[in-house]
Every structure is written in structure tokens, then in C-alpha cells.
N, C-alpha and C positions, 0 to 999 in steps of 0.2 A: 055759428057760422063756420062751415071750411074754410082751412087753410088755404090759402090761394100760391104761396108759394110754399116749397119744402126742400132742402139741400142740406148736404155736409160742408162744415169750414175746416181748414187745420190753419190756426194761427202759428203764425212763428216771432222767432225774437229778432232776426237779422232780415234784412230786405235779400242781401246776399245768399242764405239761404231758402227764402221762398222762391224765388229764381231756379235754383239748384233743384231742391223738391219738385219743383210745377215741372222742369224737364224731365226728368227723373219717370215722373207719372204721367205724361206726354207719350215717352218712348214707348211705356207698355199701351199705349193705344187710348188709355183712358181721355176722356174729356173734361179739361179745368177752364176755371177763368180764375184770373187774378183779378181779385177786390180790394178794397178797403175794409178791413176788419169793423163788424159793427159798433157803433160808439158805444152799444149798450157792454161790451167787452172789455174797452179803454185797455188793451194788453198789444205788450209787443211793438213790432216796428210798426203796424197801421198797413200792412200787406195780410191776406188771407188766401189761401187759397179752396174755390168752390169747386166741389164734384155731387156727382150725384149720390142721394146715399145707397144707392144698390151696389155702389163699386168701395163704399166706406171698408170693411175688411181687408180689399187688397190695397188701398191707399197707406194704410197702416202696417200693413205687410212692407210695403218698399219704402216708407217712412222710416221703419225698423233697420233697414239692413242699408237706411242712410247716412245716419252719422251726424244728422241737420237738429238744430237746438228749437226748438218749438213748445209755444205755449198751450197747447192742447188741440186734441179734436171736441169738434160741437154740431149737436142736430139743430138745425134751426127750422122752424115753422113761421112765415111771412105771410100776414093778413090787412091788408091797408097799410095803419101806419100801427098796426100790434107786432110786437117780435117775442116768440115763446123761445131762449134759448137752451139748451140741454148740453151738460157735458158728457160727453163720449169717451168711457172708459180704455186708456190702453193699454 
């Protein structure tokens, strides 16, 4: 069965910095949403921030040159109620 959903997360540790980040990545034009990190995760403050993954490289590009404490980037694949998650090397 295809994937029915597909996106990049970057979890972080502080709600104060997913905030920070999500504008950050806002400025450059990108599009986020702020989520709830998924339970299958249980890391961090319970903040995620979603992008699409064709813009994953430059998210992490300005993640780099943030400064912001963060518990990883992840591919996610959403089918029903299946979740395949994948960590994204940075």
C-alpha cells in the first residue's frame, strides 16, 4: 500500500527554540507547521517542526547556522494509523 502521507520533522529539546527555528525557516520562504512530535518518538519538549522533504537540506542548512538544541531530523512515511520513521543524518 502507498504511503498516503510523506514529510520531514526536526524535533527539538526546548518549545523556545522550535519557535526560534520555525521563524528562522519561515524567513527563508520555506513552509512549516508546527506539530506535536509523534508519540512513536517520545523525545524532547512535544514540539516538531514539519517541512516538506524537498526543502530537508536547506532546513538543516539554517538549523546549522542556528545555534538551537535539537533532538534530530526524521523522514517520516504516514499510512492510516502505520508510521515508518527514519532518522536523517546531520
Amino acid at each position: 500500500m502507498p504511503y498516503s502521507e510523506i514529510f520531514d520533522i526536526v524535533a527539538l529539546r526546548s518549545r523556545q527554540h522550535a519557535f526560534h527555528l520555525n521563524q528562522l525557516i519561515r524567513n527563508e520562504g520555506i513552509s512549516t507547521q508546527l506539530i506535536s512530535t509523534p508519540r512513536e518518538l517520545s523525545l524532547g519538549c512535544g514540539i516538531s517542526i514539519r517541512f516538506s522533504p524537498f526543502v530537508t537540506q536547506r532546513v538543516i542548512s539554517l538549523y546549522k547556522k542556528s545555534m538551537v538544541d535539537i533532538i534530530g531530523f526524521f523522514h517520516i512515511e504516514k499510512s492510516g494509523s502505520t508510521m515508518r520513521i527514519t532518522r536523517i543524518p546531520v
